[in-house]
C-alpha atoms as a printed R data frame, in Angstrom:
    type eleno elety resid chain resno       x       y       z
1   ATOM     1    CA   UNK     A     1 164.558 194.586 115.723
2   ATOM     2    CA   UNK     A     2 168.159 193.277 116.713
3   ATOM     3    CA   UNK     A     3 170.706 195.948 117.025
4   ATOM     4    CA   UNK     A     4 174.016 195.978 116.280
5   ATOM     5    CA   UNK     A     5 175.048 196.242 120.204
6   ATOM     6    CA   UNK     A     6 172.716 193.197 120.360
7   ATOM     7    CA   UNK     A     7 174.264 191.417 117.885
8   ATOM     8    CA   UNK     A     8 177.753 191.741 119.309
9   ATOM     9    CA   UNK     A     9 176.651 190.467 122.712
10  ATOM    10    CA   UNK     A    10 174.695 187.585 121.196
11  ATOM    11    CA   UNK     A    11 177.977 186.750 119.102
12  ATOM    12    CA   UNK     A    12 180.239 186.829 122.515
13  ATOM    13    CA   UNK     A    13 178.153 184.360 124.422
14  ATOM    14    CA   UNK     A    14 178.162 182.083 121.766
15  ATOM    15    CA   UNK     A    15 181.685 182.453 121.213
16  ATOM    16    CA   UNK     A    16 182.112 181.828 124.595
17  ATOM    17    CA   UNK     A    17 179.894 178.545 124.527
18  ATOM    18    CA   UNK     A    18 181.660 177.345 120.841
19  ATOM    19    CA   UNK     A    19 184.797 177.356 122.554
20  ATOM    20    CA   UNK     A    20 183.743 175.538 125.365
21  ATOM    21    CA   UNK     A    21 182.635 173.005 122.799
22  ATOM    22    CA   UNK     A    22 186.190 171.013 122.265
23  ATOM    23    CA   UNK     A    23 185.527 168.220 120.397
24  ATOM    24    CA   UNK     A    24 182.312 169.532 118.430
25  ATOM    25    CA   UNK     A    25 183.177 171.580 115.197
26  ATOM    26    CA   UNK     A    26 180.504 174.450 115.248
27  ATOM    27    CA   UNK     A    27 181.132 178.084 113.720
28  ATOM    28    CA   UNK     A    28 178.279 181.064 113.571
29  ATOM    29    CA   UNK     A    29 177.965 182.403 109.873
30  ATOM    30    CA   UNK     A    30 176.336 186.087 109.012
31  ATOM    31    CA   UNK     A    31 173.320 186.097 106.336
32  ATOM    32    CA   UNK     A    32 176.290 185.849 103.850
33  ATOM    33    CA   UNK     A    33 177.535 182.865 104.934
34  ATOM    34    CA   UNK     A    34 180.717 184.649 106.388
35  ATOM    35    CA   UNK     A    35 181.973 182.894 109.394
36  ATOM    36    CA   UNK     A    36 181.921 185.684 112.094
37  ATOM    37    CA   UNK     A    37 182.615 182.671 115.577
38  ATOM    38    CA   UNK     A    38 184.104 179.624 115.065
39  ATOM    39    CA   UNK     A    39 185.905 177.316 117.530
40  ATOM    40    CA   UNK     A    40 189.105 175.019 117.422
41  ATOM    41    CA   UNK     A    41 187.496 171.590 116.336
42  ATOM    42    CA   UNK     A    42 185.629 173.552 112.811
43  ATOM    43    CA   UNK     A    43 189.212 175.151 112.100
44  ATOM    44    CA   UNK     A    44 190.994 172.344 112.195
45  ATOM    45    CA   UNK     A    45 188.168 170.186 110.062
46  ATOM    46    CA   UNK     A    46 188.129 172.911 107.164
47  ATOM    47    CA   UNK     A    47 189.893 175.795 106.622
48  ATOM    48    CA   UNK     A    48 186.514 177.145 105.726
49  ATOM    49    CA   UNK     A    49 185.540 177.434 108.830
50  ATOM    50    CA   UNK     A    50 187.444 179.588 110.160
51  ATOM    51    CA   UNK     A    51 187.053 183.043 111.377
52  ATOM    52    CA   UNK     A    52 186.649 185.719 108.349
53  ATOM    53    CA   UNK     A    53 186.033 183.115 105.509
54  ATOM    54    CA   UNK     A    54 183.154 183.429 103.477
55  ATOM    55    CA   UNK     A    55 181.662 180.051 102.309
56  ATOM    56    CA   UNK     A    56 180.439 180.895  98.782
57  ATOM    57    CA   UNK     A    57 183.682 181.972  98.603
58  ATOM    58    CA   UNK     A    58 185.380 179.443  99.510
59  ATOM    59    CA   UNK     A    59 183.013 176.890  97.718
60  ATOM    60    CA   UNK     A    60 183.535 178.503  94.286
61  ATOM    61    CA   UNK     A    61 186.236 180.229  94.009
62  ATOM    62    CA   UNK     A    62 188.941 178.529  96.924
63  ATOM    63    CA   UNK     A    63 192.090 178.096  95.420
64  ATOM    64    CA   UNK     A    64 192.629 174.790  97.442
65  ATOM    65    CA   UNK     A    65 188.685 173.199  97.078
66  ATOM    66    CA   UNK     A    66 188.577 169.851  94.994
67  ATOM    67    CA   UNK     A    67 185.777 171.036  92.107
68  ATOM    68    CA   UNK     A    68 185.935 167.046  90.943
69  ATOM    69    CA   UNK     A    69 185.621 165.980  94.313
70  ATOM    70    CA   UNK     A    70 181.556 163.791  93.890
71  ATOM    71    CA   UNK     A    71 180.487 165.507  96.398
72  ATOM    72    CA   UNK     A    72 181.268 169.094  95.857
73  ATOM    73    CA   UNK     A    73 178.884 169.608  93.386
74  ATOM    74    CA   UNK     A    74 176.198 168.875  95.973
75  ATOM    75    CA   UNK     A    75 177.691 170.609  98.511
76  ATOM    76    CA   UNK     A    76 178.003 173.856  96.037
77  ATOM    77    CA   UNK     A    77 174.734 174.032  94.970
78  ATOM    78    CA   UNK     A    78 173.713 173.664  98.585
79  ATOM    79    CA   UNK     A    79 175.798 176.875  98.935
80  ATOM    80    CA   UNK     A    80 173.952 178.688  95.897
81  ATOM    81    CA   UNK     A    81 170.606 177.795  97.316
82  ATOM    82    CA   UNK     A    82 171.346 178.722 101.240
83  ATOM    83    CA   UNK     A    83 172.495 181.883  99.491
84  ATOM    84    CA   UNK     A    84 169.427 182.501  97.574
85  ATOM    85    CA   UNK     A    85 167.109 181.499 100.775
86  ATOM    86    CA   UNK     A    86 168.926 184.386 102.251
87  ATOM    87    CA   UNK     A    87 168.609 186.909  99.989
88  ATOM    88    CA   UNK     A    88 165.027 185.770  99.840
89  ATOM    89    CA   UNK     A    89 164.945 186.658 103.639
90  ATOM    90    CA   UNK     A    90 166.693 189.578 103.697
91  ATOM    91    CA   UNK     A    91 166.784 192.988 101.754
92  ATOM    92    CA   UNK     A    92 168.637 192.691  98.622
93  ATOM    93    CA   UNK     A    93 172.046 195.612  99.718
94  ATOM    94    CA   UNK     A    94 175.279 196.095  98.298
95  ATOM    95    CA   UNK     A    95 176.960 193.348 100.396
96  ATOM    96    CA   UNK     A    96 174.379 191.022  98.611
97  ATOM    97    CA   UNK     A    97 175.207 192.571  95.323
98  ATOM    98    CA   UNK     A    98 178.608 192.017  95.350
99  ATOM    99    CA   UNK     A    99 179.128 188.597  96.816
100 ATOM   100    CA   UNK     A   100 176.586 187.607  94.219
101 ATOM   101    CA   UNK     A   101 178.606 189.446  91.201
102 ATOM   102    CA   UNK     A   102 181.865 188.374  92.225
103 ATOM   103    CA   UNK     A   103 180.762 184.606  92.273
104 ATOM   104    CA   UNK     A   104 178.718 185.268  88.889
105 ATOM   105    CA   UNK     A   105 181.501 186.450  87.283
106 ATOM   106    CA   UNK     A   106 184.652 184.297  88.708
107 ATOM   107    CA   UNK     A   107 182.862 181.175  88.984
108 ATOM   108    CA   UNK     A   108 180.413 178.978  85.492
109 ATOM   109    CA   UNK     A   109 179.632 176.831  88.697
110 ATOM   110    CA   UNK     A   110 178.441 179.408  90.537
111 ATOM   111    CA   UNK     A   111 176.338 181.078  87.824
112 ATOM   112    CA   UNK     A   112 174.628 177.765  86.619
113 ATOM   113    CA   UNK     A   113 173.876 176.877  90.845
114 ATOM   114    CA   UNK     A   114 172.539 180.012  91.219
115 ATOM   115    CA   UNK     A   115 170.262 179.804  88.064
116 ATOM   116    CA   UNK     A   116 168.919 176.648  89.359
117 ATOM   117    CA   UNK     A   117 165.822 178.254  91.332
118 ATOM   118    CA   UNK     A   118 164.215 174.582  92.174
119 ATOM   119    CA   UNK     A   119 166.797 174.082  94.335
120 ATOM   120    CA   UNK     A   120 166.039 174.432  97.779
121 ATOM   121    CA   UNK     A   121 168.525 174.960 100.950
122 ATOM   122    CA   UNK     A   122 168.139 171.771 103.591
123 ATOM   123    CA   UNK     A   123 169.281 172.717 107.708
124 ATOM   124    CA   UNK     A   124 171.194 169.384 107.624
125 ATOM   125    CA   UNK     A   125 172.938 167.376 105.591
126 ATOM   126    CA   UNK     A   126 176.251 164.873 105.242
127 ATOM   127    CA   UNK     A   127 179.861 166.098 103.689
128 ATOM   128    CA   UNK     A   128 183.111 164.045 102.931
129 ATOM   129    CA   UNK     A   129 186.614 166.096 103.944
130 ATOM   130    CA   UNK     A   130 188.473 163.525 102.252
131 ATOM   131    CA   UNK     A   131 192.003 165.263 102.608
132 ATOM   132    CA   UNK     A   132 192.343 165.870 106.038
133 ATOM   133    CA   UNK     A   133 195.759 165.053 107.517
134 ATOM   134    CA   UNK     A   134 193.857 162.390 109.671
135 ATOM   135    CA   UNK     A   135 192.194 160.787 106.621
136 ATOM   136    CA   UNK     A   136 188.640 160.954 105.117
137 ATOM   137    CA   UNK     A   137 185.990 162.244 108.268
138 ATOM   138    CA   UNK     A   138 182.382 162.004 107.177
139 ATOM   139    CA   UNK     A   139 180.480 164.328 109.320
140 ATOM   140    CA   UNK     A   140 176.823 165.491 109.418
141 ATOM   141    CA   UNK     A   141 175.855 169.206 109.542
142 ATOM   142    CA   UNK     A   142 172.949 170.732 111.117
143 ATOM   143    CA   UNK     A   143 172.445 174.979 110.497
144 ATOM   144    CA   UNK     A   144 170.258 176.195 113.388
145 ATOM   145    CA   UNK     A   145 168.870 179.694 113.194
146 ATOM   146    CA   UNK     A   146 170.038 181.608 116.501
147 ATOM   147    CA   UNK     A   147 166.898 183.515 118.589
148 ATOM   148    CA   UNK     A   148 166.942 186.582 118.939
149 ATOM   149    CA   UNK     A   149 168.858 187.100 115.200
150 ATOM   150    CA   UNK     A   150 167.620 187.612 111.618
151 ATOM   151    CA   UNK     A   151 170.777 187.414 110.560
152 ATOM   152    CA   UNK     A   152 172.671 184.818 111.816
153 ATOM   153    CA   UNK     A   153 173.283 180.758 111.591
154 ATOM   154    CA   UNK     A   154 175.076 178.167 114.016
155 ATOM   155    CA   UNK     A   155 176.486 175.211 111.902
156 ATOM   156    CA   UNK     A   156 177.104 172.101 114.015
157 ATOM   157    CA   UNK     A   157 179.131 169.333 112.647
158 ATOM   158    CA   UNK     A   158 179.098 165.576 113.531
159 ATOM   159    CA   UNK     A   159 181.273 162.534 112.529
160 ATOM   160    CA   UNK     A   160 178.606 159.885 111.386
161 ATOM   161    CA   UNK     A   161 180.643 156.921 112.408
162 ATOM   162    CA   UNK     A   162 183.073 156.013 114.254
163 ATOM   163    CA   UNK     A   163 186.289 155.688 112.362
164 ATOM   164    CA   UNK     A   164 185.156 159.471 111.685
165 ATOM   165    CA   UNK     A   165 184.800 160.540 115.230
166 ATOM   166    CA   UNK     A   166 188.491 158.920 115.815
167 ATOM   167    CA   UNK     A   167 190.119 160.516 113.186
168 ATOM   168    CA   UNK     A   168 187.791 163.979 114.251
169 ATOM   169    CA   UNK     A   169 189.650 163.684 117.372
170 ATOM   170    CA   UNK     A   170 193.008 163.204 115.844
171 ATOM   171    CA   UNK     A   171 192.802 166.318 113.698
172 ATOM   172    CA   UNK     A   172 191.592 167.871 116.727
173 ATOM   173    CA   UNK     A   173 194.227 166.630 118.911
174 ATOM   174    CA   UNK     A   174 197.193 167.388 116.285
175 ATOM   175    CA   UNK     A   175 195.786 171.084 115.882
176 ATOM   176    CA   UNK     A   176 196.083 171.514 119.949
177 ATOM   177    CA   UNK     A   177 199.132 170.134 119.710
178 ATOM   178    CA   UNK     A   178 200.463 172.263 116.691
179 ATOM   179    CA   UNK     A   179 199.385 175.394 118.478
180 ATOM   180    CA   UNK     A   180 201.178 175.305 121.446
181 ATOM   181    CA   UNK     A   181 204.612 174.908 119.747
């Protein structure tokens, strides 16, 4: 069994190693998909992906998330079902209950995603940010379970071409840039 001093250790090394990672977007999400690490290169792709945002969240109910974007209906039930391959790993507890409610209730999406039960979560995938201040980057995603922890996922991004990797490292670049002023 992990404990919680555990946890926090396993969480500062790969903090440590994420930020070392400059031009890679990667962020560390808890069993509720709440990003708990995340370095420079995944903030400045999505502001989903930074520290303290929850991705269901963000998915369903973000104020600034494209709903008739053609591929965020993909990309939400991908959400519902990583979400319901958790639960299905982990006890059912309040946290659970009320990310769950609150998305029920707030979000028809949501509620029809999560009522689809032969949809099953995939560790990789593609996604479009089409309004990035650099242009449309098209980047593949792999979730990697983290040893040691029952409870927590590494997301690595990729651009899958490269007009995407140039205007990755644009975005990048401008957020570096934006944060030292």
């Amino acid at each position: 069994m992990h404990d919680d001093a555990d946890s926090a250790r396993s969480r500062a090394a790969l903090s440590d190693l994420l930020a070392s990672w400059t031009s890679i977007p990667a962020f560390l999400c808890d069993r509720l998909f709440t990003v708990v690490v995340s370095n420079a290169a995944a903030a400045a792709l999505s502001q989903g992906f930074t520290e303290g945002t929850n991705l269901a969240r963000f998915a369903f109910l973000g104020p600034d998330v494209n709903r008739d974007h053609a591929s965020w209906q993909e990309a939400s039930a991908q959400m519902a079902a990583l979400l319901r391959e958790s639960l299905d790993d982990h006890e059912p507890d309040r946290d659970f209950h009320t990310i769950i409610g609150e998305l029920s209730v707030h979000s028809r999406e949501f509620s029809v995603a999560w009522a689809d039960e032969s949809r099953r979560a995939t560790s990789r995938g593609v996604v479009h940010f089409d309004h990035t201040p650099a242009g449309r980057i098209t980047c593949a995603y792999y979730m990697l379970t983290v040893p040691g922890s029952e409870d927590d996922v590494l997301f690595i991004w990729q651009p899958v071409d490269d007009v995407s990797r140039a205007r990755l490292d644009e975005l990048i670049e401008s957020r570096i840039v934006s944060d030292s002023d």
